[in-house]
C-alpha positions as CSV (number, residue, x, y, z in Angstrom):
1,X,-5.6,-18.3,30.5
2,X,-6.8,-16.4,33.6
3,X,-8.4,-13.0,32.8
4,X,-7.7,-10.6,35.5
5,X,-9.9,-7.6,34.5
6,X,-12.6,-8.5,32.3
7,X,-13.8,-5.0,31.3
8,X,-10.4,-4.3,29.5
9,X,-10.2,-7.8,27.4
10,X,-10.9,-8.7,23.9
11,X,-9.6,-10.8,21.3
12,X,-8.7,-10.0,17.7
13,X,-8.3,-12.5,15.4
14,X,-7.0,-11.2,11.8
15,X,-7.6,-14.0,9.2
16,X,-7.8,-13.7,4.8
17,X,-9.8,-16.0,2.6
18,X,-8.4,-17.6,-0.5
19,X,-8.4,-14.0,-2.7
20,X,-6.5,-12.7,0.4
21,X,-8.6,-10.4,2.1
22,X,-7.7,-9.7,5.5
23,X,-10.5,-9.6,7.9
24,X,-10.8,-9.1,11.4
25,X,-13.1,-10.9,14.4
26,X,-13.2,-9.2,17.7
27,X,-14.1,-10.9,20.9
28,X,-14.8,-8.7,23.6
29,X,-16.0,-9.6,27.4
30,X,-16.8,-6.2,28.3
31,X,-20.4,-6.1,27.7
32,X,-23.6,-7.3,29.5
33,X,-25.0,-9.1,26.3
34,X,-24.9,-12.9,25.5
35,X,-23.6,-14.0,22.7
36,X,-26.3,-14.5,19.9
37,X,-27.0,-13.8,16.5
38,X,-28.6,-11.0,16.6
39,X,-25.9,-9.0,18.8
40,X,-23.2,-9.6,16.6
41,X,-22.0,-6.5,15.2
42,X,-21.0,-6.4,11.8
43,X,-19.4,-4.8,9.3
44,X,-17.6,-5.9,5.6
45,X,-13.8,-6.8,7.0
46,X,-14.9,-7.5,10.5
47,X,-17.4,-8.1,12.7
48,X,-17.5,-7.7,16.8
49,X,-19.3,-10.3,18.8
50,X,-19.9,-9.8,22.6
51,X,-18.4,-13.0,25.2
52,X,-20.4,-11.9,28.4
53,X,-20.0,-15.7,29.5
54,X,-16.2,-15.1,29.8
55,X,-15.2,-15.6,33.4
56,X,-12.6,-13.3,35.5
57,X,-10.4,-14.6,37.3
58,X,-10.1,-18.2,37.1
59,X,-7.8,-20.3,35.2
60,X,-10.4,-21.0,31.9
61,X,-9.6,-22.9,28.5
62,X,-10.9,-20.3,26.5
63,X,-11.8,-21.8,23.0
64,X,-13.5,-20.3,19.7
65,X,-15.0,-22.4,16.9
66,X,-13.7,-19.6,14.0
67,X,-14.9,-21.0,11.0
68,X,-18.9,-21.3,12.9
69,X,-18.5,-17.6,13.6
70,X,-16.9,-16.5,10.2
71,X,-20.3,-18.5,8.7
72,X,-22.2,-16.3,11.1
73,X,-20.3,-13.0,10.6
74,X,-19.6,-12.8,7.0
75,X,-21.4,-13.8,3.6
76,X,-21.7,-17.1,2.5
77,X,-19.1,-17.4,-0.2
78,X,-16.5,-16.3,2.0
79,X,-13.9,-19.0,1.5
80,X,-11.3,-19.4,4.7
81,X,-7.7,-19.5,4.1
82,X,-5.3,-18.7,7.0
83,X,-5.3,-17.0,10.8
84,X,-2.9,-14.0,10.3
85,X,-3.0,-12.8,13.4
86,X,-4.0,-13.1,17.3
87,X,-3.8,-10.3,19.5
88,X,-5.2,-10.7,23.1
89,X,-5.9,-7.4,24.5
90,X,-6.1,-6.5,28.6
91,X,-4.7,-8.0,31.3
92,X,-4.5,-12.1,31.2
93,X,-1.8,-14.1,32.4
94,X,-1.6,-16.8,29.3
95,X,0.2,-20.5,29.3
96,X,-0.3,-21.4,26.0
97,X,-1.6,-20.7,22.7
98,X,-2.5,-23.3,20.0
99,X,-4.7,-23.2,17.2
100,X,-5.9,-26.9,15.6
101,X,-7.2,-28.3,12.1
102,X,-10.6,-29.0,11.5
């Protein structure tokens, strides 16, 4: 991915546990905060977590560990089940999207 305008990107990621909520994680590079625990905004279906370390304009492999930040951003006996949906918002040129077991 190569992120041409970093203030306009974010990342959604819609997922459900096994009782098949839907809730939502939202990436967002337009910020001047590091990622850390105590910056993570959250809320019951979602949470927003700044990616300050994002870099603009370079070809970038941009990975996220979700089930580390669902443990972070939602309460304990939330129980993963599926990714419903990625939406990449702003403008990126993208070769490929792929999403891997754990």
């Amino acid at each position: 991915m190569k992120i041409l305008d970093k203030k306009s990107f974010s990342v959604d990621v819609v997922f459900s546990d096994t009782d098949k909520v839907k809730r939502r994680l939202n990436f967002y590079a337009a910020t001047h905060y590091h990622y850390s625990k105590d910056n993570i905004a959250r809320a019951v279906l979602n949470a927003r977590v700044p990616c300050s370390m994002i870099l603009e304009g370079v070809w970038l492999n941009l990975q996220f560990d979700l089930l580390t930040f669902i443990s972070q951003c939602f309460e304990p006996t939330f129980k993963f089940r599926s990714i419903d949906a990625i939406t990449l918002n702003g403008a990126c040129l993208i070769r490929k999207i792929a999403t891997q077991k754990s």
